[in-house]
py3Dmol code that shows the C-alpha trace and the ligand (Angstrom):
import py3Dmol

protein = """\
ATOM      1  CA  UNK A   1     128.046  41.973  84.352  1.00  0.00           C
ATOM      2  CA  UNK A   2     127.209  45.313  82.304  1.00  0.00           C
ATOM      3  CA  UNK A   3     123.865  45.223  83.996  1.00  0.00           C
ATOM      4  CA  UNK A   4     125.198  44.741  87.220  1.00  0.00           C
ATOM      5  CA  UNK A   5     126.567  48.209  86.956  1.00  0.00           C
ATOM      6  CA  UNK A   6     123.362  49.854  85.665  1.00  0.00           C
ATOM      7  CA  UNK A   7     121.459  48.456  88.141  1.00  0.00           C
ATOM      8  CA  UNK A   8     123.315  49.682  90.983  1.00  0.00           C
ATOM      9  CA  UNK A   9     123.843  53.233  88.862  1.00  0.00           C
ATOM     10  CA  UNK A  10     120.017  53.555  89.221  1.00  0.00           C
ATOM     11  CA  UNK A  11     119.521  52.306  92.880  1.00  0.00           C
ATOM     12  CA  UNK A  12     122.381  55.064  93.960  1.00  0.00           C
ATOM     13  CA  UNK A  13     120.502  57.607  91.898  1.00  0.00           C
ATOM     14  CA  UNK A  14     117.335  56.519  93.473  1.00  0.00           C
ATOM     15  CA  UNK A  15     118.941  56.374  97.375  1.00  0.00           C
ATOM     16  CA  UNK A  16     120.187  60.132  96.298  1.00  0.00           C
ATOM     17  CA  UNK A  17     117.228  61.604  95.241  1.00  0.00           C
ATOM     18  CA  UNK A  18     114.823  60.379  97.398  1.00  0.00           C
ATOM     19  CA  UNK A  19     117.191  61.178 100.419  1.00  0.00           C
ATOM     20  CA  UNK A  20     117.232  64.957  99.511  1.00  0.00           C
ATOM     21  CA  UNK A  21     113.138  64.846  98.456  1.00  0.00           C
ATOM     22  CA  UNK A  22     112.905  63.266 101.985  1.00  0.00           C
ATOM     23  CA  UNK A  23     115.199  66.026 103.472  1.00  0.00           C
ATOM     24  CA  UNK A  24     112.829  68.670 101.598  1.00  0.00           C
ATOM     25  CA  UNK A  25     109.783  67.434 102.699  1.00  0.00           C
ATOM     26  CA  UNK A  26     110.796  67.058 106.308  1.00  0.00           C
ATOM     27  CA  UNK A  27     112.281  70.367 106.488  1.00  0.00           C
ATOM     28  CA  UNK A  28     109.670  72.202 105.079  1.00  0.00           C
ATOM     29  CA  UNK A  29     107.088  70.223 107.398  1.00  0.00           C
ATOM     30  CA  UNK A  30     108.587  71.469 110.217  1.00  0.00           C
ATOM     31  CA  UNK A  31     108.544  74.863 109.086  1.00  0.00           C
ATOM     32  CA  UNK A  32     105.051  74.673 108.414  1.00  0.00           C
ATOM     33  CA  UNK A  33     104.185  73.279 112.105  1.00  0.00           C
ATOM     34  CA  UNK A  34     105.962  76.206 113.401  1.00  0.00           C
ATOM     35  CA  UNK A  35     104.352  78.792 110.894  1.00  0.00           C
ATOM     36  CA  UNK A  36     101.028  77.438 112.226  1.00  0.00           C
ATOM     37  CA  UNK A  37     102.245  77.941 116.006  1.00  0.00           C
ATOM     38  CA  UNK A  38     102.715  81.185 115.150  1.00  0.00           C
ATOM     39  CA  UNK A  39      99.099  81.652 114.047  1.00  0.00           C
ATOM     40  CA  UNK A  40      98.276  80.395 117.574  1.00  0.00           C
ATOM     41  CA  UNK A  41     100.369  82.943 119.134  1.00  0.00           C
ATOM     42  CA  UNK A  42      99.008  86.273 117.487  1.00  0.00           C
ATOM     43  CA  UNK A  43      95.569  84.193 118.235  1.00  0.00           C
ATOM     44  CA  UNK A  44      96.466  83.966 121.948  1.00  0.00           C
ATOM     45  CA  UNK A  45      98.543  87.224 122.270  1.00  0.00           C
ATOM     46  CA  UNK A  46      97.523  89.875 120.256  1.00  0.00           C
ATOM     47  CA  UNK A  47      93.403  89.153 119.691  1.00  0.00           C
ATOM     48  CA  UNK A  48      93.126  87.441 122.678  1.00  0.00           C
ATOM     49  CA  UNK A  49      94.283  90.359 125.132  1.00  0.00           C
ATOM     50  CA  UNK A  50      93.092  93.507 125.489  1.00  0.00           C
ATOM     51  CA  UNK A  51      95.308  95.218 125.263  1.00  0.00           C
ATOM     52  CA  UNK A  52      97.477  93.253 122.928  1.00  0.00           C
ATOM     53  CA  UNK A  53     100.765  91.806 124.368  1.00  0.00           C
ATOM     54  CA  UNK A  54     102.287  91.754 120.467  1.00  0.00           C
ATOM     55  CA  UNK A  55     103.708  94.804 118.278  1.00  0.00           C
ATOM     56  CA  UNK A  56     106.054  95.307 115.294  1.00  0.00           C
ATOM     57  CA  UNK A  57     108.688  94.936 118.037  1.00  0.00           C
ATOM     58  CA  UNK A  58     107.750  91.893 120.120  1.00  0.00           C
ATOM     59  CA  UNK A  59     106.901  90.192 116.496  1.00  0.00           C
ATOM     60  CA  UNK A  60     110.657  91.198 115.352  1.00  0.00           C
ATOM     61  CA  UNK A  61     112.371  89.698 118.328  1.00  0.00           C
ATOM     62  CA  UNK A  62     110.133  86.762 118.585  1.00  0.00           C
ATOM     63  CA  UNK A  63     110.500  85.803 115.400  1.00  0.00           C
ATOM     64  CA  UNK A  64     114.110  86.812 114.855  1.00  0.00           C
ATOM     65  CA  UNK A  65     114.858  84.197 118.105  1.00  0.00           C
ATOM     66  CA  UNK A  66     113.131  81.482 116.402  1.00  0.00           C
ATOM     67  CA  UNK A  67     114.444  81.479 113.062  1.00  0.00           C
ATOM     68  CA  UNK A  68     116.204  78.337 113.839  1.00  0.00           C
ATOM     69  CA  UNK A  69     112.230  77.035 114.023  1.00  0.00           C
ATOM     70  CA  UNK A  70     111.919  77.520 110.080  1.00  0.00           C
ATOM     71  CA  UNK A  71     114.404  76.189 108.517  1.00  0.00           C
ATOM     72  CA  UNK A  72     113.203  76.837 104.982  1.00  0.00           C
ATOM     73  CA  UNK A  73     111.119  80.592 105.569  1.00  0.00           C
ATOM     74  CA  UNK A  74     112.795  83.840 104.744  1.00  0.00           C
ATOM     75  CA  UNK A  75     110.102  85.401 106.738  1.00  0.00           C
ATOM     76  CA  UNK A  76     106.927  85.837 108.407  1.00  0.00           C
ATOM     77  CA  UNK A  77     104.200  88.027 108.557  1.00  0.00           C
ATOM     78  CA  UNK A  78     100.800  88.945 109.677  1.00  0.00           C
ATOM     79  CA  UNK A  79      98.028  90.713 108.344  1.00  0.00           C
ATOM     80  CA  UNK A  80      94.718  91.242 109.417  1.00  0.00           C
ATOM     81  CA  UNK A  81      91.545  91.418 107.377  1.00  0.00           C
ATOM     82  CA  UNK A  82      89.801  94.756 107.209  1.00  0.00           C
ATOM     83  CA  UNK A  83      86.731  95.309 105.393  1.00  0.00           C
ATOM     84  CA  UNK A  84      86.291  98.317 103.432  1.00  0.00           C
ATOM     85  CA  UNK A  85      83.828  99.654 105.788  1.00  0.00           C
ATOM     86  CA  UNK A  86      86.563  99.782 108.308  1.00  0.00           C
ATOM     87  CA  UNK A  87      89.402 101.136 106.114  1.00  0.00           C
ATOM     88  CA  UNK A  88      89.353 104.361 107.500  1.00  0.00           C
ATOM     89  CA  UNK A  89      89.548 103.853 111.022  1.00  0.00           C
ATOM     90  CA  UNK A  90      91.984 101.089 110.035  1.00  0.00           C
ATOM     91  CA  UNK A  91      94.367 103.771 109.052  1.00  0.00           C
ATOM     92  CA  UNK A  92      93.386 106.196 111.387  1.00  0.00           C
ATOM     93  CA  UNK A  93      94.193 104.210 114.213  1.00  0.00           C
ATOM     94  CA  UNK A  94      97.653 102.893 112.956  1.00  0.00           C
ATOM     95  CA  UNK A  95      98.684 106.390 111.197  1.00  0.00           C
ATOM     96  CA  UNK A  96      99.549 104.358 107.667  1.00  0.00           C
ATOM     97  CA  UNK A  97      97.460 104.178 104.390  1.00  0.00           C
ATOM     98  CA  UNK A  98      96.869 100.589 103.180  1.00  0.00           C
ATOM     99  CA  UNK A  99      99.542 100.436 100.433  1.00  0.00           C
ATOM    100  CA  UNK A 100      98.904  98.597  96.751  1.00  0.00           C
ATOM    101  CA  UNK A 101     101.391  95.751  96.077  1.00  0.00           C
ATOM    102  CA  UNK A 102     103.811  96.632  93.205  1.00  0.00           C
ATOM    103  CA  UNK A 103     103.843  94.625  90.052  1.00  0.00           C
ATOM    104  CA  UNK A 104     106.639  92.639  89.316  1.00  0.00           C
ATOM    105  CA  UNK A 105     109.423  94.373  88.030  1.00  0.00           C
ATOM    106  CA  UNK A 106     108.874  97.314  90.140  1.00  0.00           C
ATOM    107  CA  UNK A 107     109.542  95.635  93.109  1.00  0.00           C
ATOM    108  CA  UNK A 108     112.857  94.783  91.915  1.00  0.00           C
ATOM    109  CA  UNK A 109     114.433  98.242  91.647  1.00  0.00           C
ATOM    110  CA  UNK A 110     117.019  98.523  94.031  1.00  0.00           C
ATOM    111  CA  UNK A 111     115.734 101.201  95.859  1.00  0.00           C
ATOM    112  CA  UNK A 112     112.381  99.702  96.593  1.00  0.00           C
ATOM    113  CA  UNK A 113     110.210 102.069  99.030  1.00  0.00           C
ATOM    114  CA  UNK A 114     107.505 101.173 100.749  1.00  0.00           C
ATOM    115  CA  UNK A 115     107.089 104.398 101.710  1.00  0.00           C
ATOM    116  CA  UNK A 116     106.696 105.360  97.998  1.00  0.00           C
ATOM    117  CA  UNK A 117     103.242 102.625  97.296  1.00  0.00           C
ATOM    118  CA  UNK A 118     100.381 104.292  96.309  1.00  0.00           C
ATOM    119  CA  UNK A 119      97.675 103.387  98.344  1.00  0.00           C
ATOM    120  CA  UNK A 120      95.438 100.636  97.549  1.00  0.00           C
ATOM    121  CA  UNK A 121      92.396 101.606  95.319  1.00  0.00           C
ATOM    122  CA  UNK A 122      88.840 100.780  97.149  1.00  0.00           C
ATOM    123  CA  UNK A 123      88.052  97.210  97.262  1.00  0.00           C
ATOM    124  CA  UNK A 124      85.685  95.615  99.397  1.00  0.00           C
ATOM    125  CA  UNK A 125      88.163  93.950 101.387  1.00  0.00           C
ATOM    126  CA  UNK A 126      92.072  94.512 102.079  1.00  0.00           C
ATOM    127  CA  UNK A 127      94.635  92.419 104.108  1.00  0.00           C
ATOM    128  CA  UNK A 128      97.561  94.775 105.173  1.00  0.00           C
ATOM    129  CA  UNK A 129     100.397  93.319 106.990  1.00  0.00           C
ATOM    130  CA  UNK A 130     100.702  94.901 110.396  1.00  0.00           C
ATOM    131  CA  UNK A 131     104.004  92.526 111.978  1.00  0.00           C
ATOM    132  CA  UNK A 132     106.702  91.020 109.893  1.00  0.00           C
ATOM    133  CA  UNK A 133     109.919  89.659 110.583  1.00  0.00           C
ATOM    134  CA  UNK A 134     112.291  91.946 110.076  1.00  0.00           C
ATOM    135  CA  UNK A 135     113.986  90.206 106.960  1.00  0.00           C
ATOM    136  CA  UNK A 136     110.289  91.068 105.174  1.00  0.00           C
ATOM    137  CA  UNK A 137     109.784  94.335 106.692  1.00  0.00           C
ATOM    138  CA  UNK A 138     109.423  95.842 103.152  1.00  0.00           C
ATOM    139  CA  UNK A 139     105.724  94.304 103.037  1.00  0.00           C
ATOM    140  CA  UNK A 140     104.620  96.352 106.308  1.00  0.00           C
ATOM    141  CA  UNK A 141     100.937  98.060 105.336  1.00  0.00           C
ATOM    142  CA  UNK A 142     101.009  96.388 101.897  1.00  0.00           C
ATOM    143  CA  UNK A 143      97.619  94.859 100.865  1.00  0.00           C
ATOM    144  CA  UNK A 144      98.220  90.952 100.485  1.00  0.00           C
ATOM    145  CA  UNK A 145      94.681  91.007  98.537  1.00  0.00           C
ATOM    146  CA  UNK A 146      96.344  93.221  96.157  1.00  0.00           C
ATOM    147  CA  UNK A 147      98.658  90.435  94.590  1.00  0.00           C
ATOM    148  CA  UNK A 148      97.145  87.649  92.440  1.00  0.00           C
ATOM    149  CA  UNK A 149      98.930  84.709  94.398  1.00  0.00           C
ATOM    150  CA  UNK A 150      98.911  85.811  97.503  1.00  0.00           C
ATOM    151  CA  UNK A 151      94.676  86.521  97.324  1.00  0.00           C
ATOM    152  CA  UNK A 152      94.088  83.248  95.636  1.00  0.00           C
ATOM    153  CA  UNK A 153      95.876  81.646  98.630  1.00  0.00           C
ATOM    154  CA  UNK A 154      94.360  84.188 101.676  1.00  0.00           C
ATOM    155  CA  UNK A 155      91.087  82.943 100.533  1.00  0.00           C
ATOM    156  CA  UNK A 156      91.893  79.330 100.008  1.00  0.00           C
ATOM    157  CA  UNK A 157      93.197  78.963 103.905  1.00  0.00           C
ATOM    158  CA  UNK A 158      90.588  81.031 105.244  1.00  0.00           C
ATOM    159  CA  UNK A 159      87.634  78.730 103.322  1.00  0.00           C
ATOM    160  CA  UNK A 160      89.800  75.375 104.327  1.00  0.00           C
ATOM    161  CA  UNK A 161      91.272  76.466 107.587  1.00  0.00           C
ATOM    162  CA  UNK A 162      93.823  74.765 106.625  1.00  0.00           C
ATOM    163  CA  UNK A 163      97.846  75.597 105.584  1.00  0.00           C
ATOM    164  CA  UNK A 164      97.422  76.626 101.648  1.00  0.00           C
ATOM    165  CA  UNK A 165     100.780  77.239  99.458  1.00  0.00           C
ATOM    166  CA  UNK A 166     100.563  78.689  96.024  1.00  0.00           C
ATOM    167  CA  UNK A 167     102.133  78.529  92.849  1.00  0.00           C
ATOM    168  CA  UNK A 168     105.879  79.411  92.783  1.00  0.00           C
ATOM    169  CA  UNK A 169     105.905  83.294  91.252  1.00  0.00           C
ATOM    170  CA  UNK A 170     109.122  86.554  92.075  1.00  0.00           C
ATOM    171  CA  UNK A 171     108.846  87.333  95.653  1.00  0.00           C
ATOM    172  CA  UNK A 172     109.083  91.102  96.368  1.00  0.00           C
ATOM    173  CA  UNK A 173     112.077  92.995  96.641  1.00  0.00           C
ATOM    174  CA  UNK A 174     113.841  89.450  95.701  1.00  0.00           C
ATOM    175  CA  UNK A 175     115.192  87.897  92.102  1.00  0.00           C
ATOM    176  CA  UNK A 176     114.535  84.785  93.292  1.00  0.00           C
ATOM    177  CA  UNK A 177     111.434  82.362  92.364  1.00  0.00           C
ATOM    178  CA  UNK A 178     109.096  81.613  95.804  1.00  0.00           C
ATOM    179  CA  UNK A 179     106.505  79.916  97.614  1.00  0.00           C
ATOM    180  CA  UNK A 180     103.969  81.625 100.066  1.00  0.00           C
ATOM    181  CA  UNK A 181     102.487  79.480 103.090  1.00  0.00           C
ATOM    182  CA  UNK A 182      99.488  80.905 104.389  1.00  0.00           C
ATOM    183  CA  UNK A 183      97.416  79.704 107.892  1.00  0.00           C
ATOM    184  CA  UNK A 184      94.314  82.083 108.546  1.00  0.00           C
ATOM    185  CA  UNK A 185      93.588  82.727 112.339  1.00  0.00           C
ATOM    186  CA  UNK A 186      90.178  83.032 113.320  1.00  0.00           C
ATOM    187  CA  UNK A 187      87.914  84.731 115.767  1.00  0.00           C
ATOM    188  CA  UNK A 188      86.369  81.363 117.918  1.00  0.00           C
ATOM    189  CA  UNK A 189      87.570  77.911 117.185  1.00  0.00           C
ATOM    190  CA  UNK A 190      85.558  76.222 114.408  1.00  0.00           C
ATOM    191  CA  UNK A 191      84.657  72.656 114.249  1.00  0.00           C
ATOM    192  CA  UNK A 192      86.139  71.250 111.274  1.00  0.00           C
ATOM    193  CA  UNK A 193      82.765  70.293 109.140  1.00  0.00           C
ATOM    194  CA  UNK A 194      82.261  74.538 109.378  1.00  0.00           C
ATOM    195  CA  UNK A 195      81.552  75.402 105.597  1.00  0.00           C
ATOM    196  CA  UNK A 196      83.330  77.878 103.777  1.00  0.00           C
ATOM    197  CA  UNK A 197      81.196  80.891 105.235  1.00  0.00           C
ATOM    198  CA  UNK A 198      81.114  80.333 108.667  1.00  0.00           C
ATOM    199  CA  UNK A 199      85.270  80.448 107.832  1.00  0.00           C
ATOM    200  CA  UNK A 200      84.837  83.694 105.701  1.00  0.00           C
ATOM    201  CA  UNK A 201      82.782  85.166 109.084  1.00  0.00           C
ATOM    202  CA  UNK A 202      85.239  84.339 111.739  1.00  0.00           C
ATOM    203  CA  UNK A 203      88.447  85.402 109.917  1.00  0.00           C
ATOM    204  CA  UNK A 204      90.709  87.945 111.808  1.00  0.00           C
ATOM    205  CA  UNK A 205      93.866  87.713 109.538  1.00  0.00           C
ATOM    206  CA  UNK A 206      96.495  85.784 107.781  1.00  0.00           C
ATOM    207  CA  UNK A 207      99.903  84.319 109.175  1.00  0.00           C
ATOM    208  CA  UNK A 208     102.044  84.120 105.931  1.00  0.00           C
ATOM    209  CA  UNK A 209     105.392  82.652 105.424  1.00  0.00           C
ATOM    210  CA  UNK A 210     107.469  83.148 102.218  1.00  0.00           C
ATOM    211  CA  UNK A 211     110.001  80.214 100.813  1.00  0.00           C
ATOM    212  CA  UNK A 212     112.715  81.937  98.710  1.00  0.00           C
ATOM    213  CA  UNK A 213     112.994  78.675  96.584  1.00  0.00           C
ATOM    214  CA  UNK A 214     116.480  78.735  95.159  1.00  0.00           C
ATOM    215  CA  UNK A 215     118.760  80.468  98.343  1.00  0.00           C
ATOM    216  CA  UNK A 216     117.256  77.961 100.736  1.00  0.00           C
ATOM    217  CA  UNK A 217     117.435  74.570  98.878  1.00  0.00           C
ATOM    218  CA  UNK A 218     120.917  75.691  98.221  1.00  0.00           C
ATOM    219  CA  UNK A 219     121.441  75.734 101.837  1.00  0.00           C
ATOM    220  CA  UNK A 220     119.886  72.602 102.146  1.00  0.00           C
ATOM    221  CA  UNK A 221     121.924  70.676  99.140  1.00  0.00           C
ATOM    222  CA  UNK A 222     124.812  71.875 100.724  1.00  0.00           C
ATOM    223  CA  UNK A 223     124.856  70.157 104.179  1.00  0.00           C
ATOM    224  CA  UNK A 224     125.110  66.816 101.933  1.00  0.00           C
ATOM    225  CA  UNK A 225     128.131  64.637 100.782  1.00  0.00           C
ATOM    226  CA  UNK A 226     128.257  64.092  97.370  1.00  0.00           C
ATOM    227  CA  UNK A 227     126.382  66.818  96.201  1.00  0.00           C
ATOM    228  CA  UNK A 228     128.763  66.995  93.488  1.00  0.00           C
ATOM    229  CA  UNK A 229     127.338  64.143  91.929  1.00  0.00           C
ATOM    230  CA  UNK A 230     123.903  64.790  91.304  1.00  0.00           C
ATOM    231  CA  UNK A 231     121.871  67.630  89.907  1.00  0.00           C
ATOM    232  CA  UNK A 232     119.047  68.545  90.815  1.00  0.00           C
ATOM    233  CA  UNK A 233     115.921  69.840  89.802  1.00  0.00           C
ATOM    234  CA  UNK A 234     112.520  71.011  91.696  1.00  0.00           C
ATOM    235  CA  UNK A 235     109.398  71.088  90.372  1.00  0.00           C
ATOM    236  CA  UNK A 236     105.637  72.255  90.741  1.00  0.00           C
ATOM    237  CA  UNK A 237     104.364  69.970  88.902  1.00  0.00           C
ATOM    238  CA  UNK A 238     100.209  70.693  89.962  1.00  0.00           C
ATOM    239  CA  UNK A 239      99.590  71.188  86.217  1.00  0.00           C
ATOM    240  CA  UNK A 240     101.207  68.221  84.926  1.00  0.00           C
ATOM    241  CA  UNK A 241     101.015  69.188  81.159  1.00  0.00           C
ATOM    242  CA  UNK A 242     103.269  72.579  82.640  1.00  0.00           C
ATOM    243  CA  UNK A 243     105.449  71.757  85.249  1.00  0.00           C
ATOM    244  CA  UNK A 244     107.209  75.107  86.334  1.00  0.00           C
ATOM    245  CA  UNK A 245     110.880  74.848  87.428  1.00  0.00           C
ATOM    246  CA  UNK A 246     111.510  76.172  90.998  1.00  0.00           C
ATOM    247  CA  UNK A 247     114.860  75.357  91.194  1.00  0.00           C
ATOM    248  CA  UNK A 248     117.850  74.192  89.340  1.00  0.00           C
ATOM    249  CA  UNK A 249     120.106  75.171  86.601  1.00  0.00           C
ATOM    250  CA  UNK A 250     118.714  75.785  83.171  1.00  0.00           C
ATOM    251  CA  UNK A 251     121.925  74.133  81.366  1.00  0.00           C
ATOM    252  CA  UNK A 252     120.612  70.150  80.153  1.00  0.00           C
ATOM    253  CA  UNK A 253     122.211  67.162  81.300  1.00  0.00           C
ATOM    254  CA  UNK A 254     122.787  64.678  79.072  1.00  0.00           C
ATOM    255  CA  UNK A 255     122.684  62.026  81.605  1.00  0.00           C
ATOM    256  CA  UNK A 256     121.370  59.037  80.560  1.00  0.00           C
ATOM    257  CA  UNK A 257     119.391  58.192  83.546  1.00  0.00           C
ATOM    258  CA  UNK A 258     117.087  59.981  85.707  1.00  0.00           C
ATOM    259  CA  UNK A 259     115.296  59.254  89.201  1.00  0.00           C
ATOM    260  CA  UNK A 260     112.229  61.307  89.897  1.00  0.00           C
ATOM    261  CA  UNK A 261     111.231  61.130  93.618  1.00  0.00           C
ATOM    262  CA  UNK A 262     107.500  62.928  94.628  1.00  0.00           C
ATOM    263  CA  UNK A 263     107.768  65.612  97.625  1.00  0.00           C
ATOM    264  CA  UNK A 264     104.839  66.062  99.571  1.00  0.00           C
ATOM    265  CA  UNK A 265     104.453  70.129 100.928  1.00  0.00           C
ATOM    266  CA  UNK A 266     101.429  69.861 103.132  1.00  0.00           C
ATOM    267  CA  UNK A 267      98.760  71.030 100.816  1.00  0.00           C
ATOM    268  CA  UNK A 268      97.266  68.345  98.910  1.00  0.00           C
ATOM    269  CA  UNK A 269      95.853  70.768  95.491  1.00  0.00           C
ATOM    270  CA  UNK A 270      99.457  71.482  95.093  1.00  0.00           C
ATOM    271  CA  UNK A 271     102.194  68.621  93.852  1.00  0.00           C
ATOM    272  CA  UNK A 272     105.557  69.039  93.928  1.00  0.00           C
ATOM    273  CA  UNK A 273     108.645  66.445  92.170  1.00  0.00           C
ATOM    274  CA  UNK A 274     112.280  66.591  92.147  1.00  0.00           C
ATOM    275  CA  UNK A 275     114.315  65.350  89.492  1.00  0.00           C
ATOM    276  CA  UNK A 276     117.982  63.990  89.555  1.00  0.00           C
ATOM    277  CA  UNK A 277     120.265  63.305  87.128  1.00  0.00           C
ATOM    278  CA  UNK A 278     124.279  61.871  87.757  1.00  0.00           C
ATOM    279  CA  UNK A 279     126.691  65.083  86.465  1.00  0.00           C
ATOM    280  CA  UNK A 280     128.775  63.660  83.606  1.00  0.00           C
ATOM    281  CA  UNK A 281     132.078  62.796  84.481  1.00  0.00           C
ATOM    282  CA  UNK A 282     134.442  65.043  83.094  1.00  0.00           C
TER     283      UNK A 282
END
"""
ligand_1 = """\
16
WA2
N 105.718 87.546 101.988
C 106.964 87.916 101.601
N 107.283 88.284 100.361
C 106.291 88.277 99.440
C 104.985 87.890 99.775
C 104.712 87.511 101.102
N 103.457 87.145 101.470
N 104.244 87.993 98.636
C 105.073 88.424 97.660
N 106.313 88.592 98.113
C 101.243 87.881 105.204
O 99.329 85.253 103.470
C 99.568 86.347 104.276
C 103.080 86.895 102.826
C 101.574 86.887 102.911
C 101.034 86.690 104.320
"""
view = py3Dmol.view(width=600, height=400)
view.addModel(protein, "pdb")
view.setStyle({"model": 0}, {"cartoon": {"style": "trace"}})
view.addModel(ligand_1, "xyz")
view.setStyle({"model": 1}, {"stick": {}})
view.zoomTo()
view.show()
């Protein structure tokens, strides 16, 4: 009788937290398709007319109108890949110096200033954002290459061609915990055996979209009955000997029983779990 009960305690559990993982997954899949159309666009639009049919503007309204599109982005934005040797007319032609990406806690203060950004240093390569959406507007002529997580991932998409996510890590200008989805446009479409090089060669920039973790699965949770019954927990769980915490409280549950269901992002070097637990009846 007594494990009558159980079992169907753990089945519900299960039903639960594989229905939100499912939710998740989907939503965030269908961001990602539309993060890559948008790679296609600034493809078609801006590099492939002369001159360009896209600016800060047309990006800003585009993007604004299909917000709907992205369910789980705070925003998007492009930047294109300049080489050192170009710097100068870079920032000649678009009357801006390519700006160094704060560190961490200086991004936070509340009176963050692009404006203020010292330029970046010389490096041999720099990816400033020239369109963003306008709820990431801050990040307009910041170097992307100039933060660790965002590099690592510019030059994993551009040597994969395909969508690359990285570790979760403090957006800027936000308190929250994020992911960054990055899809590199090229110059010619590549056949996909092209090796890494070829890639490197025919790179023209980077369409990036940034996941404020905690606000939007919030959002999502919320659209579901009997949310009140569960808690839940999302992890990167890539390193499996460190799983970091991307969302959920920090209090512990003593539930007795937990589900874990796996959530599958799009980018197979990354892994991703949630965890549920039943809240204890008061
Ligand atoms: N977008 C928004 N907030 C951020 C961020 C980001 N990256 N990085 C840190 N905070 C333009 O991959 C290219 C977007 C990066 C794309």
């Amino acid at each position: 009788m007594y494990a009558d009960v159980v079992a169907r305690r753990i089945e519900n559990l299960a039903n639960m937290c594989d229905e939100r993982a499912r939710m998740l997954q989907d939503q965030f899949n269908v961001s990602m398709n539309h993060v890559q159309a948008l790679a296609i666009l600034v493809s078609t639009f801006h590099h492939g007319k002369n001159p360009s049919a896209i600016d800060q503007k047309t990006f800003e309204d585009f993007t604004a109108r299909t917000t709907f599109e992205r369910p789980l982005m705070s925003g998007v934005a492009y930047a294109l890949k300049v080489l050192h040797s170009e710097r100068e007319q870079f920032e000649q032609q678009h009357g801006w110096k390519i700006k160094k990406m704060e560190a961490g806690d200086q991004s936070l203060v509340h009176d963050y200033n692009p404006e203020k950004l010292e330029p970046s240093p010389v490096q041999d390569e720099y990816a400033p954002v020239i369109f963003s959406q306008e709820t990431v507007k801050h990040i307009i002529s910041v170097d992307m290459m100039s933060g660790k997580e965002d590099h690592d991932n510019i030059l994993r998409s551009r040597a994969t061609g395909k969508g690359a996510l990285t570790s979760p890590f403090k957006l800027l200008k936000s308190n929250h915990l994020g992911v960054v989805l990055t899809f590199t446009v090229y110059k010619y479409d590549l056949p996909p055996n092209a090796t890494p090089e070829e890639r490197i060669h025919a790179t023209l920039g980077y369409l990036g979209a940034s996941f404020d973790v905690p606000s939007l699965v919030d959002k999502l949770l919320e659209q579901l009955a009997s949310k009140q019954k569960i808690v839940v927990r999302l992890y990167d769980t890539t390193n499996h000997t460190s799983p970091i915490k991307m969302y959920g409280s920090d209090f512990t549950v003593s539930g007795d029983l937990q589900h874990i269901s796996s959530i599958d992002f799009g980018d197979p070097t990354r892994k991703h779990e949630m965890h549920c637990r039943f809240k204890h009846e008061p």
